[in-house]
N, C-alpha and C positions, 0 to 999 in steps of 0.2 A: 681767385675766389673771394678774395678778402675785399677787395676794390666792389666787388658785386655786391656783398654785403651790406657794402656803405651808403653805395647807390640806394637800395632795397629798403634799406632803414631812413634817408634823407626822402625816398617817393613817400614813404608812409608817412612822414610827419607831413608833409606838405599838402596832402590829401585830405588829413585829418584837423588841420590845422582850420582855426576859427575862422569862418564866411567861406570856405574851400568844399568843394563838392561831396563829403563825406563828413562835415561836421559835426560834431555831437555836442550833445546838453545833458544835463543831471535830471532824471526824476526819480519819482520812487515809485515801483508797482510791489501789489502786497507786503507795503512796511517794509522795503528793500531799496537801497538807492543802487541806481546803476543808470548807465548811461546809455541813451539812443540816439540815432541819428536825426536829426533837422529835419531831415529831407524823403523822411518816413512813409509812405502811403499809410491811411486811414485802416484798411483791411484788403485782405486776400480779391472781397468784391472787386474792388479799382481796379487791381490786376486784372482783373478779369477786361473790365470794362474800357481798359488802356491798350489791351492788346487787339480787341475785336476789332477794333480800327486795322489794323491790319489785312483786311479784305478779303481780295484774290489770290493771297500769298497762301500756298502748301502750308497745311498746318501738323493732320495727322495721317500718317501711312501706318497703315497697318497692313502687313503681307503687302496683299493687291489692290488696298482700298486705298483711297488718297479722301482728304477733307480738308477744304482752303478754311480759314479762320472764319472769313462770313459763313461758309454752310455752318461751321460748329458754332458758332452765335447762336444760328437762328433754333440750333437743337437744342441747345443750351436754356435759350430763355421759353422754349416749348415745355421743357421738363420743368424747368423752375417754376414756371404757371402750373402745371400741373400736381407737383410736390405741394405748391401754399396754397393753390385754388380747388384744389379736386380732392387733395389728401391733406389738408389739414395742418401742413408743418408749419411750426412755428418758428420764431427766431429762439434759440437756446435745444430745441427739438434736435433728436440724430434720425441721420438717414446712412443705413450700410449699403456698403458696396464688398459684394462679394464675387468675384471671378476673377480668369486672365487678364491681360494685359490686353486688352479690346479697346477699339477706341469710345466704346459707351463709358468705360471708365472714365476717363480724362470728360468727358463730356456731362457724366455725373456729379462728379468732382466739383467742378467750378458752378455747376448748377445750384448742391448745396452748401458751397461755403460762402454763394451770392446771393440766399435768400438768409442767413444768419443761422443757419442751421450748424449742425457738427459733424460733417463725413467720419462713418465709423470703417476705418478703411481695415475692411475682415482677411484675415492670412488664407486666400484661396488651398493653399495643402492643409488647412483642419478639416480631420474627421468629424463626422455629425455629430458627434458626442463635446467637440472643440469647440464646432458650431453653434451646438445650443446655449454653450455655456458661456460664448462673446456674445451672443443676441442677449442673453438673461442679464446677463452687467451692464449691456449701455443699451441696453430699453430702444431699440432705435424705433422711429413710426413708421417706418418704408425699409424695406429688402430689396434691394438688387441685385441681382444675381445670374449668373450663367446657368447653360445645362448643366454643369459636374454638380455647381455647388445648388442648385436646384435641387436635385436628386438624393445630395445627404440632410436638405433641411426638413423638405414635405413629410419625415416621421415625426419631426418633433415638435413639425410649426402647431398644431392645435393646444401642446402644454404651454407652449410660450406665449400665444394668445388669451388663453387662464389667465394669465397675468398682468399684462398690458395689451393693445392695440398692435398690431403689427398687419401693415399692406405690404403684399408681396408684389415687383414685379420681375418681369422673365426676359432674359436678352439671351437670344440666338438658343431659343429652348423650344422644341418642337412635341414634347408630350404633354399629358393632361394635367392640366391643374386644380385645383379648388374653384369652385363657381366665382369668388370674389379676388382672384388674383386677374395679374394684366399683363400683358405680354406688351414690350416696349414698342413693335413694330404697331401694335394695333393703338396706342395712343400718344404716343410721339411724332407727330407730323411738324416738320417747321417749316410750312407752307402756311399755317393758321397759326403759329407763332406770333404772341405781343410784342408790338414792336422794341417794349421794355421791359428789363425784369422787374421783379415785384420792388416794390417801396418798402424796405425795412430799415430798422437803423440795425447798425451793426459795431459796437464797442472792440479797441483793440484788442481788448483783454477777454474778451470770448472767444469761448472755444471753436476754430476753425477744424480739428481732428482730433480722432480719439485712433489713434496707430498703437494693436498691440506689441508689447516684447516680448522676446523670446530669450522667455526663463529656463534657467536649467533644470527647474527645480516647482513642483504644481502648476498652477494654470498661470496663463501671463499676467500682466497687468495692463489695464489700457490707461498708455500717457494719453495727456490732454495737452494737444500743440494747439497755442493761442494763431489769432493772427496777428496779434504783434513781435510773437517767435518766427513765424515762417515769413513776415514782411523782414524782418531782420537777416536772417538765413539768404533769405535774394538777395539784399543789402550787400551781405559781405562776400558774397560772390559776385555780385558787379565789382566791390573795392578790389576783390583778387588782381581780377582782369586789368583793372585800372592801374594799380599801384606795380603788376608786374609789366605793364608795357612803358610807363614811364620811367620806371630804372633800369628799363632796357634802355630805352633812349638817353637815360642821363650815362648810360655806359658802352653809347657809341654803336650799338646794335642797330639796325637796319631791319623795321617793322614792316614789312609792305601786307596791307589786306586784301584777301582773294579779290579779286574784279570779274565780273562777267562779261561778252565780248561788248557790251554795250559802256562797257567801265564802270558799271555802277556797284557796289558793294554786293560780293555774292552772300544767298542766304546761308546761313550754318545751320546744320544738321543734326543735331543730335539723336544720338542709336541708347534704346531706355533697355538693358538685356535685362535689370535684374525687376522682381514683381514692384509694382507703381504703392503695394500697399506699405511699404518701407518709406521711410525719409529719404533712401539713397537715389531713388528714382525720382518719387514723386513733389519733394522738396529738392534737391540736387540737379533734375534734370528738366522734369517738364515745367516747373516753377521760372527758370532762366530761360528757358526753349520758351515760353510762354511770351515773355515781357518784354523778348527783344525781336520777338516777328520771326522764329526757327522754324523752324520743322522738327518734329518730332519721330523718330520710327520704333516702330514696336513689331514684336515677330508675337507667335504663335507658342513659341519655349526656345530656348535659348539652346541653340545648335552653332557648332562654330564656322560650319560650310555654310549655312543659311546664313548669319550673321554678314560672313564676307561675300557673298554674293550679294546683300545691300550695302553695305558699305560703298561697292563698285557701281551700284545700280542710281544710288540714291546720293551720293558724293558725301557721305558722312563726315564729318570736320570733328566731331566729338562721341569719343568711344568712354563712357564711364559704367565699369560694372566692379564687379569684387574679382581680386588678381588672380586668382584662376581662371579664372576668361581671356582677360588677355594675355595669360601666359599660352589657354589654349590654341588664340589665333595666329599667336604666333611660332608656335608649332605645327601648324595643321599647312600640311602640303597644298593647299590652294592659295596662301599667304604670300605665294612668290608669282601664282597663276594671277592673281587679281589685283586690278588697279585700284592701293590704298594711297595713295597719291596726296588726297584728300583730307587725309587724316591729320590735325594739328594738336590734338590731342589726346592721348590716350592713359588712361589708368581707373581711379577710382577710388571707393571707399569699402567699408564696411570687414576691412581687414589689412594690415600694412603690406604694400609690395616692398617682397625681398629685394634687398639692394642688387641680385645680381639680374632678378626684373627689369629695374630701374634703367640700368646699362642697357640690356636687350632691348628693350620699345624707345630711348635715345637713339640706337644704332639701324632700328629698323625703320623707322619714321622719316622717310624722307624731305620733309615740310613743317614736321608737328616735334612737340617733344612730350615725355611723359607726367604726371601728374599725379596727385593720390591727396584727398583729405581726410580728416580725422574727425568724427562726431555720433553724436549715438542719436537714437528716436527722443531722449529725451531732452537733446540742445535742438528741436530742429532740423537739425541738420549738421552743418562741420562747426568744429572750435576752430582747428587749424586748415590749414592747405598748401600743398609746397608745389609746386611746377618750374620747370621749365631750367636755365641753368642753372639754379640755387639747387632743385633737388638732384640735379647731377651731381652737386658738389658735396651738398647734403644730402647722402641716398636714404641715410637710414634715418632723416626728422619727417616728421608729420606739417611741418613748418612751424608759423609763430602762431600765439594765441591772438584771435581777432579783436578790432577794434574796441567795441559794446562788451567784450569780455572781462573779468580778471578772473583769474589763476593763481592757485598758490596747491603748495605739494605737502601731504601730510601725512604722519606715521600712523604706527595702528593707535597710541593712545589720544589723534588728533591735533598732535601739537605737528607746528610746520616743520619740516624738516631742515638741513640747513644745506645753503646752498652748496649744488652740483653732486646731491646725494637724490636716491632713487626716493619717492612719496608717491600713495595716491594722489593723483592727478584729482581736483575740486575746483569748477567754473561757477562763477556768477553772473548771471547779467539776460540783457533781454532776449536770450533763446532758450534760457533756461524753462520746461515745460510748467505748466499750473499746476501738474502734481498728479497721482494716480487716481483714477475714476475707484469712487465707492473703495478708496484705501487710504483711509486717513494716517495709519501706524505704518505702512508701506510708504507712505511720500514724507509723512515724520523721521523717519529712519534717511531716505535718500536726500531730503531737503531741508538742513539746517542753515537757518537765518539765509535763507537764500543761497547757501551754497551748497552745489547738486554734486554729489559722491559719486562719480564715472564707475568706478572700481575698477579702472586701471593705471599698472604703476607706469612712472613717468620721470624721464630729469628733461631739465631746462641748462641750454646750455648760455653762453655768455652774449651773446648776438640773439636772443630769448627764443631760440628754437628747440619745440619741445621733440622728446624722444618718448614714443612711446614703448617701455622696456617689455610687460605684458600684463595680462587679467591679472587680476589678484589672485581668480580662484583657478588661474590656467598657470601657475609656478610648480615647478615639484622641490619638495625639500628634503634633500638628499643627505643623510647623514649630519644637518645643520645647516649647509650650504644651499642654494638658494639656486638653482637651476631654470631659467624664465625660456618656457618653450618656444616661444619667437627667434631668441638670438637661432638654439638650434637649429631648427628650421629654417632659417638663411640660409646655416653654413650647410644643409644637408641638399640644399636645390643650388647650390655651387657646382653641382657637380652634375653633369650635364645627360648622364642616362637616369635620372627622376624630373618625373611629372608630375607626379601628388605626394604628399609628406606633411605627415602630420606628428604631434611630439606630445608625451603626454605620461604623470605620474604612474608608477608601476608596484602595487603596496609591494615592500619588501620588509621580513622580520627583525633583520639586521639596521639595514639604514633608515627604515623606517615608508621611504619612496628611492625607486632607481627610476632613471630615464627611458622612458621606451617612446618607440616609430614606428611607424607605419607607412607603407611606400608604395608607390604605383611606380614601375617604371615606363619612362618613355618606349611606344613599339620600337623593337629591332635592338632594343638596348639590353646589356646586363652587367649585373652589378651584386657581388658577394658582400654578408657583410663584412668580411674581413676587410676588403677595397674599402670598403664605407668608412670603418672604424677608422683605419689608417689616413683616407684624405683629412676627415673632421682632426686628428690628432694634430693636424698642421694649423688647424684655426683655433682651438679651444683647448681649456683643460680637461684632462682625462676624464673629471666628475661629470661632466656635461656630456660627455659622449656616451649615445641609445645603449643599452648595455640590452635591451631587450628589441629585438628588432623583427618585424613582419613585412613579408614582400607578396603583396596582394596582385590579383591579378585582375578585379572589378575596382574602379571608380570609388574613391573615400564617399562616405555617404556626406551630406549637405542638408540643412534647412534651407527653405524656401527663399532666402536671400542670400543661396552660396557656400555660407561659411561651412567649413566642416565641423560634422556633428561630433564631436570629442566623446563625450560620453556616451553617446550610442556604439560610436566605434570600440571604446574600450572596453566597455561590459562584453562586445561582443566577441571582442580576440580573446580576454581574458575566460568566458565562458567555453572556452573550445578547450 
């Protein structure tokens, strides 16, 4: 492991190293120096316009539709004429998208981040009442949107028109509209498509997305992701890819790339399970699907039978969602039925996989190994990324902090903590977001002197790989003691009849909070708490072990990008 290490650390400097494919230079954005790459695209635009070259090649599947990159061009710069020519957008102007995971998405997308506009990427599970209240904060001048979310807006759109301008149009929406709405099919033709998109200028430091978060606590905030954050974001997931195949090679490993029978490099595939309006998808997956000529696949909702049946159909090479997904696929009785063959990567973000994850998709991957990064909506995308042998060896790091980053760990009065001691985790640099729309005292509080408050706790180990320990407001404190519901939660999916487990404060009069879980078990499985209590005794101390425990028989509930809803769960055990 140690010999990998070195290797790992020697590809990085070599990479980063001055006139070397990932070099960096000093500037300063917002009165803040930090460092970007050389070799930087201008904006999100380029991307666009660097991939479209890409022709005949499969671009978007969705279910049973397929679109090579030139159809999505030609739809692309039809919409984008029509957004600056017909409606008005300007460059600094938002345009929302609100629905599934459709390929109008990805199509919208690129549409308005290449005419300088700000994609307000809308959380398709808000109620109308969610709905009015992201359309009234970012003012967008165009609505797109699906039948569902069609349906919860047409109450409210006439107040939100009171206010500002808002053009609605309709994708795959077959009921009545307002006289001056439009329905995608009746004026998106890219047959009458300009041959180019419109001529704007577009600044790194504008806003390419406004992606709400999902607060525990009132309405969310919407970051404002530049495109000099999501040009970065692609950066450092190209450098992943780079810097772990060369310390593969300086450590003697044996790279070969897919070939088709013709020998020419096969396409990669990436599978998008979680919603495109998250960073995890849509910065993470179609952003790299995008630039390097992939294919993208996108389902309908995230089914784990459905999933493996493209996977086999579509020869997927990259599976990234949040680790109950692929904990599910590889559980689910068709796992052994269908050819994943294909699969060179699997894991994700938007939640750590438990090390004993880690192990299972190593041992089930016959080709691939597993994978997992670490970042929130407001870096962009990931700080860290571990893959491949390093996170076998390192199950439980998120990996190292990336190139463009610094890092430093700090207590609750803000001072650094000292090394190999837990701190919130605090990033600087160019993925860090421009700050929260219309929240000046909310991005004051998150963004001091340019360093962005994660609010999770963190240690850095001596090869600078960071560990993410847990949330700050996801700790229980037990009697003084310091309980961080992640570690639990490893040691409790150690144990092979649980498939969902969740861990979480329990007020008690005495200690103040006891540990309690919540548990689904695997079908065909069972598991007392007594058994439960007694394997965790083997891995942890007694204070850390669930003292209050619930064995559910429905599915832990989840927000729109996976994660289990903690608080909703526990108000609801605890109301019973």
């Amino acid at each position: 492991m140690l010999a990998m290490i070195d290797e790992y650390l020697e590809a990085w400097a070599e990479l980063t190293a001055p006139g070397a494919q990932f070099a960096m230079k000093e500037t300063t954005v917002r009165d803040v120096p930090i460092r970007v790459f050389e070799s930087a695209l201008p904006s999100m635009r380029t991307v666009w316009e660097l991939a479209s070259g890409y022709g005949d090649r499969d671009y978007v599947v969705y279910e049973d539709e397929r679109y090579t990159f030139a159809e999505s061009d030609a739809i692309i710069r039809a919409l984008a004429d029509r957004l600056r020519n017909e409606y008005g957008v300007e460059p600094g102007d938002r345009v929302a998208l609100a629905m599934r995971n459709y390929p109008e998405w990805v199509f919208g997308y690129w549409a308005i981040v290449s005419i300088g506009a700000a994609c307000v990427g809308m959380n398709a599970w808000w109620t109308s009442e969610e709905m009015e209240f992201g359309l009234a904060d970012s003012r967008p001048r165009v609505l797109i949107a699906d039948s569902e979310r069609v349906e919860r807006v047409l109450g409210v759109l006439d107040g939100l028109r009171s206010e500002s301008p808002l053009h609605l149009m309709t994708v795959r929406y077959d009921g009545e509209l307002p006289a001056d709405a439009d329905r995608w099919e009746d004026v998106i033709d890219p047959a009458t498509a300009p041959p180019q998109l419109p001529d704007v200028d577009i600044g790194p430091d504008d806003d390419a997305c406004i992606f709400y978060t999902s607060g525990t606590t009132g309405y969310p905030k919407g970051a404002q992701l530049t495109h000099r954050g999501s040009v970065h974001n692609l950066l450092h997931l190209a450098f992943l890819a780079s810097v772990s195949g060369l310390a593969a090679a300086k450590a003697g490993e044996e790279v070969e790339a897919p070939v088709d029978e013709d020998g020419q490099a096969k396409q990669n595939v990436f599978m998008a399970p979680t919603p495109l309006f998250h960073v995890t998808a849509n910065n993470c997956i179609l952003h790299p699907a995008t630039i390097s000529g992939s294919r993208i696949v996108l389902t309908y909702k995230w089914n784990a039978e459905r999933a493996l049946e493209l996977i086999e159909r579509e020869g997927v090479t990259n599976f990234s969602g949040v680790p109950t997904m692929s904990r599910e696929l590889l559980m689910h009785p068709d796992w052994e039925r269908r050819d994943t063959s294909t699969l060179l990567g699997m894991g994700g973000g938007g939640a750590p996989l438990q090390p004993d994850l880690v192990d299972k998709i190593d041992k089930s991957l016959s080709g691939g190994a597993p994978s997992t990064g670490y970042g929130l909506t407001e870096t962009n995308g990931i700080v860290t990324a571990n893959s491949g042998s390093l996170y076998v060896a390192k199950p439980a790091s998120c990996g190292r902090i990336l190139p463009t980053v610094d890092a430093k760990l700090i207590d609750e009065t803000g001072e650094e903590v000292a090394p190999g001691e837990p701190g919130e985790l605090c990033v600087r640099g160019s993925i860090v977001i421009k700050g929260y729309l219309n929240r000046e005292e909310a991005t004051a509080d998150a963004i001091r002197e340019g360093w962005f408050r994660t609010g999770d706790v963190a240690t850095i180990d001596e090869d600078g790989f960071v560990f993410i320990v847990d949330r700050i407001k996801d700790m229980v404190l037990r009697g003084g003691e310091n309980v961080y519901c992640s570690e639990v939660e490893a040691a409790i999916y150690k144990n092979e009849a649980v498939a969902e487990a969740a861990v979480f404060g329990v007020p008690d009069d005495r200690l103040g909070e006891i540990v309690g879980a919540a548990i689904v078990l695997a079908p065909g499985k069972t598991l007392t708490e007594e058994q439960l209590r007694s394997d965790l005794a083997e891995h942890m101390a007694k204070f850390k072990i669930p003292e209050r425990i619930w064995f559910l028989n429905d599915a832990l509930p989840r927000n729109a990008n996976g994660k289990f809803v903690k608080r909703e769960l526990k108000e609801s055990l605890l109301a019973d």
